[in-house]
C-alpha positions, 0 to 999 in steps of 0.5 A, spaced: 218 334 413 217 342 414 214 342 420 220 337 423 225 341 419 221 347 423 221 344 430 228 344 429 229 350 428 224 353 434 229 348 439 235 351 437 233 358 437 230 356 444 236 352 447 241 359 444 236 363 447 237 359 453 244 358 453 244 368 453 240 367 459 244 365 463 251 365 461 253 363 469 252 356 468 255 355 461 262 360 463 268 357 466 269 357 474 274 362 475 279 359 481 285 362 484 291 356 486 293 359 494 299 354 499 298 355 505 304 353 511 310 355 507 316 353 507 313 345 510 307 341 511 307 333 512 312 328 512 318 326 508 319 320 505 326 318 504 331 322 500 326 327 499 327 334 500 323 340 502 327 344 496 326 338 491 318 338 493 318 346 493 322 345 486 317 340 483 311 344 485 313 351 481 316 347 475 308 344 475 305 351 475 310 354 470 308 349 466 301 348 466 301 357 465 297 357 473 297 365 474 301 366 480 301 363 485 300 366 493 304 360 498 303 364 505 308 362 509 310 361 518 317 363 517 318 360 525 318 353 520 325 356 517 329 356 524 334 351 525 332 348 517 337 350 511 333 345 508 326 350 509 330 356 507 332 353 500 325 351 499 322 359 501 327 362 497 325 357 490 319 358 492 319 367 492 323 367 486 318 364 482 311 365 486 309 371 491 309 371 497 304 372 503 303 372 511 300 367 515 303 369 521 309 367 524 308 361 528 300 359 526 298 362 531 290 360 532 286 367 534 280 363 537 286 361 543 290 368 544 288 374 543 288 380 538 294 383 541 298 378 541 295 375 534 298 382 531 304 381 534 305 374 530 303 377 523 308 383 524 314 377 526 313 374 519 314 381 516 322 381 516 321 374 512 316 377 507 320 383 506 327 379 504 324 374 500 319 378 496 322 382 490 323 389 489 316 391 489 312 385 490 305 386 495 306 381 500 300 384 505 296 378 504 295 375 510 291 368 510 288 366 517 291 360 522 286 355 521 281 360 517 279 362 525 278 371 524 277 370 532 272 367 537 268 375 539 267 380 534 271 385 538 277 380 536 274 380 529 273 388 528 281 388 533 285 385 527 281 387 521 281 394 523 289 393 526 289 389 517 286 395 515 291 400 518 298 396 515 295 395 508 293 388 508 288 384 505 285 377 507 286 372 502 279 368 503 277 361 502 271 358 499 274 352 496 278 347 500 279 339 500 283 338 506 289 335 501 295 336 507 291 329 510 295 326 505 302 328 505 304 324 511 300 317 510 304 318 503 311 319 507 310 313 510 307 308 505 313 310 501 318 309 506 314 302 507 314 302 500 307 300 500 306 301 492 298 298 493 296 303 499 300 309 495 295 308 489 289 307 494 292 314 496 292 317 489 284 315 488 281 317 493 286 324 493 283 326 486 276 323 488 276 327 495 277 334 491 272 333 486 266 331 491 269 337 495 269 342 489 263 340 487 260 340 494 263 347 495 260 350 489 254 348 491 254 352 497 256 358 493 251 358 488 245 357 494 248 362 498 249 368 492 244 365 487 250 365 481 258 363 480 263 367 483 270 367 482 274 361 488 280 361 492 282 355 493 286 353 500 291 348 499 299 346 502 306 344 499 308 337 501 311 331 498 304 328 496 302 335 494 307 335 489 306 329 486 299 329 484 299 336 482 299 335 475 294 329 475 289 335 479 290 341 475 288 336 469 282 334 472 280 341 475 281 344 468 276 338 465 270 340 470 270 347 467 275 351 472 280 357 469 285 359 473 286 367 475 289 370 480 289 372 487 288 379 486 283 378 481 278 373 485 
């Protein structure tokens, strides 16, 4: 019975001094929550508007206590759309705001010049919207795409160094704007089997992709790093916000800021 109770207590002191070593597998995964292609993505169902999802998606986030939120926005989208301008303006009351060009402009296809001139159209948008002393000069690349030659690489960064940008990185993406417009039309049909379909594989998809993409951070940096994770607003978005957020929360990860990712 000594020698059991003594082999016990070697495990355990093992398993802490297991655990001490490496304190980065056992520490929740920090992640910062970004939206890209404000004030719209995807279609609408009926009756649905882009204010009421933008609406329904601070009200989660405020809810669940998500640090602030950074939504970049393509301020070419509120032309001609009262209803996108409603949505920024709920949205930038509540979360911050970032640029993401004026018109998505994807810098692979245009040149650094004109890639500069899309993120300074976006700034009149940004300056009305942020509140008093709110840092807008976030800027998150169309597409991910820094630029197709290292002289349009080394261009923009030098040109977003000069006017105070930063450049809100991604390592976590599951690509969830697929979604948003099948659910539009599966609502407007009013197919309720295909819509449960839609929100199984949505949840199943973010967590194979999550996984997937901290696996490759930890091959790469051999320890846990600190995420961003790309996603958009849309209808679908909206709804199954909540049922992510509970499920990113259970497999470990802790939400932080933008700023401190």
């Amino acid at each position: 019975m000594k020698k059991l109770l003594l082999l016990v207590c070697m495990k355990a002191v093992l398993l802490v001094f297991l655990l001490a070593s490496f304190p980065a597998t056992c520490a929740a995964q920090k992640l910062a929550i970004t939206l890209d292609d404000l004030p719209q993505n995807g279609g609408l169902p009926p009756g649905v508007t882009r204010a009421e999802i933008t609406k329904a998606t601070v009200a989660v986030l405020k809810k669940r206590h998500v640090p602030p939120v950074y939504g970049f926005i393509n301020a070419k989208k509120l032309e001609g759309s009262p209803d996108g301008a409603e949505a920024l303006k709920i949205w930038a009351a509540a979360e911050p705001v970032g640029n993401h060009t004026y018109t998505h402009m994807d810098l692979e296809e245009n040149s650094a010049e004109a890639f500069e001139r899309d993120i300074e159209e976006d700034e009149p948008a940004l300056e009305l919207l942020a509140p008093a002393g709110g840092d807008w000069h976030w800027l998150r690349y169309p597409y991910l795409h820094e630029g197709d030659t290292l002289e349009k690489r080394h261009a923009v960064r030098g040109y977003l160094k000069e006017h105070g940008y930063r450049v809100a990185q991604v390592t976590l993406d599951f690509e969830d704007y697929m979604w948003n417009g099948p659910y539009a039309r599966c609502t407007d049909k009013k197919d309720e089997k295909s819509i449960a379909w839609l929100k199984e594989s949505y949840l199943k998809t973010a967590k194979e992709y999550l996984t997937l993409d901290q696996e490759m951070s930890q091959q790469i940096f051999g320890r846990n790093i600190k995420h961003v994770l790309l996603m958009h607003i849309g209808a679908f978005d909206a709804v199954m916000l909540p049922d992510l957020l509970a499920q990113m929360k259970k497999d470990g990860f802790k939400f932080i800021s933008l700023e401190e990712a």
